[in-house]
C-alpha positions in Angstrom: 143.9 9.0 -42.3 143.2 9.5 -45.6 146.7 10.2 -47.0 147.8 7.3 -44.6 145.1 5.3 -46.6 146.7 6.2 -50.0 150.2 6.0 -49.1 149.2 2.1 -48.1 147.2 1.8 -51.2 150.3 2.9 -53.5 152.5 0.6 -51.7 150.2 -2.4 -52.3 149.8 -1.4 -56.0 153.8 -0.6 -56.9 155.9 -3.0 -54.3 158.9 -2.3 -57.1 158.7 1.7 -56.4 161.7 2.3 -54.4 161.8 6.1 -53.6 159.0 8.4 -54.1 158.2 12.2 -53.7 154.5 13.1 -52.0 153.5 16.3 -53.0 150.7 17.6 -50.9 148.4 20.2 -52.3 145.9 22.9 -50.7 144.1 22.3 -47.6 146.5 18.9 -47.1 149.2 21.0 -47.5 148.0 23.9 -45.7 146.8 21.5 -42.9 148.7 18.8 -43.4 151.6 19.1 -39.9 148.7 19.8 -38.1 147.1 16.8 -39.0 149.9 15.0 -38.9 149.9 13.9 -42.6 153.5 14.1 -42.7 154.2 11.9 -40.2 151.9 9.7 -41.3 152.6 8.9 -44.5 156.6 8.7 -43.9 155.4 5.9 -41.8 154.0 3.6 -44.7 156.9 4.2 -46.7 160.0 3.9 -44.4 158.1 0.7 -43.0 158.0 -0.4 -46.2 161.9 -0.2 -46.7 161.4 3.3 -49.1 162.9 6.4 -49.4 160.7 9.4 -49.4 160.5 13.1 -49.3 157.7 15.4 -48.9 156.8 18.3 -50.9 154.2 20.8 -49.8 152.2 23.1 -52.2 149.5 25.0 -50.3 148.6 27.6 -52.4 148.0 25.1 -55.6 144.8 22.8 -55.3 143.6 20.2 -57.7 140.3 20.2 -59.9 138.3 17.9 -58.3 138.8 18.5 -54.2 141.0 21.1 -52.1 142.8 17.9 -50.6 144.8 16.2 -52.8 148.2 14.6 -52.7 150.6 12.9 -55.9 152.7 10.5 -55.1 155.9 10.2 -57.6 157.6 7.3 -58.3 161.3 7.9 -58.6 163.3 4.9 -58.7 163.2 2.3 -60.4 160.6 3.7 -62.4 158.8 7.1 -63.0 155.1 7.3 -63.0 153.0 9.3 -60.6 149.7 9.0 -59.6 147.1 11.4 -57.2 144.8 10.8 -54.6 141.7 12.8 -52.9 141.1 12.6 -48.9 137.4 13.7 -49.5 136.7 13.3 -45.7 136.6 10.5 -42.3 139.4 8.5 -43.9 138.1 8.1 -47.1 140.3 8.3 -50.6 139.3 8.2 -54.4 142.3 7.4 -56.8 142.1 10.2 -60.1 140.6 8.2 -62.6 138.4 6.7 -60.8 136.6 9.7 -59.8 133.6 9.0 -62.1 133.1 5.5 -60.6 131.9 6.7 -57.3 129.3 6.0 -56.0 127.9 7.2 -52.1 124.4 6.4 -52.5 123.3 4.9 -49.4 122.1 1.3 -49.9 122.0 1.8 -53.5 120.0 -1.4 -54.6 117.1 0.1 -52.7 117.7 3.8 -53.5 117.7 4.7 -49.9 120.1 7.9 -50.5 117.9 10.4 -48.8 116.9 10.7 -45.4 113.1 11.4 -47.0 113.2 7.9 -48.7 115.1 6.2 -45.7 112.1 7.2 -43.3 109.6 6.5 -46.2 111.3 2.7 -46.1 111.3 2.7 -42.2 107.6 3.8 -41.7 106.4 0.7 -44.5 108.6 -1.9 -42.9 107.8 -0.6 -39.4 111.3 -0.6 -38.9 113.9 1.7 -36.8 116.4 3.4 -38.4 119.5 1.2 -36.9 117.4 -2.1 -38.0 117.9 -0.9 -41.6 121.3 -1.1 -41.6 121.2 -4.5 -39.4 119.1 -6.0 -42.9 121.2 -4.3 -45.5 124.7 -5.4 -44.0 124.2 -8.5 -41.5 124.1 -8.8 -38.0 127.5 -8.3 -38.0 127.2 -4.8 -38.4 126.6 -4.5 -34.6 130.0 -6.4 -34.1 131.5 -3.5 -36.1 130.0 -0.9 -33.6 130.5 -2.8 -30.5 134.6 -2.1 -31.9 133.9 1.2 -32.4 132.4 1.8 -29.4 135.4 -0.2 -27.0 137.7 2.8 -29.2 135.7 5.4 -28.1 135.4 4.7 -24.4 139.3 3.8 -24.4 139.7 7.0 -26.2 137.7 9.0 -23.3 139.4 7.1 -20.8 143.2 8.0 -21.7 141.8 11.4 -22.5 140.7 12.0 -18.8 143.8 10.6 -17.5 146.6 12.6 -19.6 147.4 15.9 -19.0 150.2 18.1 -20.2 150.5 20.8 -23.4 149.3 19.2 -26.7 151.7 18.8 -29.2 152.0 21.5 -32.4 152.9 24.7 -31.2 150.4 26.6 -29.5 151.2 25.8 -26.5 147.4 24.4 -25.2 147.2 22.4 -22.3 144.7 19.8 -21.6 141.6 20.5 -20.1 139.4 17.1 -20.0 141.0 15.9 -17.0 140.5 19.2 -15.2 136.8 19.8 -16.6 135.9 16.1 -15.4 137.7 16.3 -11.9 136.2 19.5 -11.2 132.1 18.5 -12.7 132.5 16.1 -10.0 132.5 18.8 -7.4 129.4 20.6 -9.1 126.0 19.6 -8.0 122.7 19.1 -10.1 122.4 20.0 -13.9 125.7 22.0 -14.1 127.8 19.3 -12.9 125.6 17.0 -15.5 126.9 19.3 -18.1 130.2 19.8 -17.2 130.6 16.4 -16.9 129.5 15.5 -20.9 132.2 18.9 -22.0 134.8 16.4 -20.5 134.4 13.7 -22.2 134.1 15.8 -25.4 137.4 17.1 -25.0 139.0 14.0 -23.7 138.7 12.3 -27.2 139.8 15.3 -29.2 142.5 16.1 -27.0 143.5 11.9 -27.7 143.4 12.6 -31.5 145.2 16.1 -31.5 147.5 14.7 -29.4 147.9 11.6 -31.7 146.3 8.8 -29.8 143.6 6.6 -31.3 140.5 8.0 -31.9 137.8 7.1 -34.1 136.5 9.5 -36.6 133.0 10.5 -36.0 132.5 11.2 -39.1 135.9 13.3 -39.0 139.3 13.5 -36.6 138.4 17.1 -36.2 134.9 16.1 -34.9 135.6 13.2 -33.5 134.4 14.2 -29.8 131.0 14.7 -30.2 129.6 11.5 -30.9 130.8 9.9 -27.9 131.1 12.3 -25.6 127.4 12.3 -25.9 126.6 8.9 -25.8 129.2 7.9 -23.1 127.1 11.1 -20.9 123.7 9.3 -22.1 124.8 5.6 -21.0 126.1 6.6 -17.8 122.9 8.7 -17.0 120.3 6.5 -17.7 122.2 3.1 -17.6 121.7 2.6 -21.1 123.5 -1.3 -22.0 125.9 -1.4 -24.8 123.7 -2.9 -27.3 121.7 0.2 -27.6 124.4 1.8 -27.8 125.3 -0.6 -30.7 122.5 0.6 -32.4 122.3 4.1 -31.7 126.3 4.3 -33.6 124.1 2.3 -36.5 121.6 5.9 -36.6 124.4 8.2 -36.8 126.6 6.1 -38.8 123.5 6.0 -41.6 123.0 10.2 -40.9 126.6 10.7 -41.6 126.7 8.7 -44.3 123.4 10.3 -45.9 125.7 14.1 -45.9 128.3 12.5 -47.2 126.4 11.1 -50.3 124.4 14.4 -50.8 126.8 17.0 -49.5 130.5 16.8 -47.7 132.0 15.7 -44.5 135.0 17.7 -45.2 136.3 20.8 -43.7 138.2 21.8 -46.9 135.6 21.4 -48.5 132.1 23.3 -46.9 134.0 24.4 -43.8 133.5 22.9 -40.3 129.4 22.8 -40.8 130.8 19.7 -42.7 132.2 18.1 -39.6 131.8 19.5 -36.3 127.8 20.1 -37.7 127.6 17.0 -39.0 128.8 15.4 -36.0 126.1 16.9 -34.0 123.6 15.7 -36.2 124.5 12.2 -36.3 124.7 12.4 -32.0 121.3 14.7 -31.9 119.7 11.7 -33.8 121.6 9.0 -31.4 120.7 10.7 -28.7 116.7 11.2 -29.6 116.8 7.7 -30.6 118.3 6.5 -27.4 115.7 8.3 -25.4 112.7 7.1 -27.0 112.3 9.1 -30.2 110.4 8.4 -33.0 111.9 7.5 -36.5 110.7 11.1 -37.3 111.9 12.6 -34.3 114.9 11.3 -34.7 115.2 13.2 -38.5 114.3 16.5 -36.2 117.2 16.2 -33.8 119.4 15.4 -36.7 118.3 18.3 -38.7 118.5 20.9 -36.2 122.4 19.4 -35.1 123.2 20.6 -38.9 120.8 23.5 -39.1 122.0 25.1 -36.3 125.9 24.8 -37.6 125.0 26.3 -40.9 128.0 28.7 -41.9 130.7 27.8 -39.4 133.9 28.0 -41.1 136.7 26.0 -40.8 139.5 28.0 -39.6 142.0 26.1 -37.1 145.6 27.9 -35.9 148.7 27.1 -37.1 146.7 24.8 -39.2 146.7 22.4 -35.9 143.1 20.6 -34.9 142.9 22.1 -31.3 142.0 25.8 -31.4 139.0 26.0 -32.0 138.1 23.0 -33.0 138.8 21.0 -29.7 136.2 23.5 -27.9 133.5 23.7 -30.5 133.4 19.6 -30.4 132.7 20.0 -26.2 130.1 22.5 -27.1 127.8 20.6 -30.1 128.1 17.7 -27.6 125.9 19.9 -25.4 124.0 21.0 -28.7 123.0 17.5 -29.6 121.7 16.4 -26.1 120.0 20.1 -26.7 118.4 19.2 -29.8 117.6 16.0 -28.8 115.3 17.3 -26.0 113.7 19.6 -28.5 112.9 16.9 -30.7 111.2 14.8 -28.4 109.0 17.5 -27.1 107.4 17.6 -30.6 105.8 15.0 -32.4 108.8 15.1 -35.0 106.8 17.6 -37.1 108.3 20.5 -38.7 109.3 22.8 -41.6 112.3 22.0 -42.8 113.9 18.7 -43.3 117.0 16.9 -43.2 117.6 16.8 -46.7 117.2 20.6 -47.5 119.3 21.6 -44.8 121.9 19.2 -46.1 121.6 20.7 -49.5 121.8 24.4 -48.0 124.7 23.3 -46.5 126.4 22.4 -49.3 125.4 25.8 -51.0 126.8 27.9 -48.5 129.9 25.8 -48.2 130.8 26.3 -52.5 130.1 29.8 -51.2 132.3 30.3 -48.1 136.0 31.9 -49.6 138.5 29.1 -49.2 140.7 31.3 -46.9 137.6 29.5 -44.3 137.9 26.2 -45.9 140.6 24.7 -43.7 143.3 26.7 -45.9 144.5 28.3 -42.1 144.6 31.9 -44.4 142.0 33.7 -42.5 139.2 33.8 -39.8 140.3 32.9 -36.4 143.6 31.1 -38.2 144.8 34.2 -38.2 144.2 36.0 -34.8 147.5 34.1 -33.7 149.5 36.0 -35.9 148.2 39.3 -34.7 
């Protein structure tokens, strides 16, 4: 997405550019068939009437993040200029690097989960109706799109069946999981039911359908795997459902300002942990929880993911990231239970885990930073 985003940005920017070389560096490199960045942005240019060729340097990375891609302007002119996918879709152009800004809801300094609660508990507020003020009522129009791509997205992933595209040769399993949990009686069928729908929207975006990043492709099961499970068990209506994307939209967004949503960056802890954060606090939230409550949930879904690398075969986002998405589904629904059997009290919060995280990600060797060099990347080989 994010190389998509700056091949369209380039294009927009230079119409006269006729032929360019992308060079794709480290992790986008390393990563980058298996993410289908190729394909992706070959798709920009040729639609775009320009000649292209891609050149791939995964053992070179750039200053300021592991993925990183330059786009050279051949003909008529000659200029280049590089891009960073820092994460869920998002791109910063190199010299604008200093200009960012992540801070959530910056005119009110609500860039912590400690001060976003703090903000909650004066206005008496919940913490979806924060983002309902700060960004209009049409902020639930947003999720209600979201939401219609998920469930279409578990949908297609229950129906299709077949061997995933890359190379490994791994066939589906959602439609099998979900025909067979309907067989099982009582809690296990309950669970196996929720693992399906997990896998059926990973399986969608490995397989290149349309998914929705959540906050990443590679974690992009969790989220609604567990709310599709929670609305069908308790009936929940869309509009809370709405709301509940508007809670882990604002937890995701709260990591990304204070720590990383990218695999190439802090390993899969920034993705797959982060995922179950943001649906442990959906999920406490949609079953009654507190404001504080809520935090716990979300903090354990990260707390609990602390260290996992990011290690995927053949550099494709199915083993193991396909199965460790069905099992934080489970996690999140896990930690959501937790949460609301306390009265949201406890040691450590949100905000330290998310700053541990970040710690133990600058310290993880980039051979388990989405690089495919080491870890489970390599037990194929073996």
């Amino acid at each position: 997405m994010g190389p998509r985003a700056a091949s369209e940005r380039f294009v927009a920017e230079h119409p006269e550019v006729t032929k360019v070389n992308v060079e794709l560096y480290g992790s986008l490199a390393a990563t980058g068939k298996g993410h289908l960045t190729d394909m992706a942005i070959r798709e920009v240019f040729v639609k775009a009437g320009k000649e292209i060729d891609i050149i791939w340097y995964p053992d070179e990375t750039k200053p300021f993040h592991p993925n990183a891609l330059t786009i050279v302007a051949v003909e008529p002119v000659s200029f280049s200029e590089t891009y960073y996918s820092t994460g869920g879709g998002r791109i910063v152009k190199d010299g604008e690097v200093s200009k960012v800004d992540d801070t959530v809801y910056p005119e009110v300094q609500l860039g912590t989960m400690e001060k976003l609660l703090r903000y909650c508990e004066y206005n008496g507020l919940q913490l979806w109706e924060v983002a309902v003020e700060k960004e209009g009522p049409e902020i639930l129009k947003f999720a209600e799109e979201v939401w219609n791509v998920m469930r279409i997205a578990i949908s297609n992933g229950l129906q299709n069946e077949g061997v995933i595209p890359g190379g490994l040769k791994l066939q589906r399993k959602a439609c099998q999981s979900y025909a067979k949990a309907m067989d099982f009686a009582g809690p296990l069928g309950n669970t196996s039911v929720a693992l399906s729908y997990a896998l059926a929207v990973s399986e969608e975006n490995a397989g290149g359908g349309r998914i929705v990043t959540a906050p990443t492709c590679g974690s992009c099961g969790v989220v609604p795997g567990v709310l599709f499970y929670l609305q069908k068990e308790y009936r929940i209506p869309d509009v809370r459902i709405h709301r509940a994307l508007l809670t882990a939209g604002l937890v995701g967004n709260i990591v990304k300002s204070n720590g990383s949503i990218s695999g190439a960056e802090v390993g899969c802890q920034g993705e797959v942990g982060v995922a179950c954060a943001m649906a442990g606090a959906a999920a406490a939230q949609l079953l009654g929880g507190s404001i504080y409550q809520v935090e716990y949930a979300a903090e354990m879904g990260l707390e609990h993911h602390l260290g996992l690398t990011c290690d995927p075969m053949m550099g494709l986002v199915q083993i193991p990231c396909i199965e460790r998405n069905a099992m934080a589904t489970m996690r999140a629904v896990d930690h959501a239970s937790f949460a609301l059997m306390s009265d949201g009290r406890h040691k450590i919060s949100f905000d330290d885990v998310v700053d541990v995280m970040m710690e133990t990600g600058q310290a993880l060797p980039s051979l388990y930073r989405e690089t495919s060099m080491g870890g489970l990347a390599k037990v194929h080989e073996i």
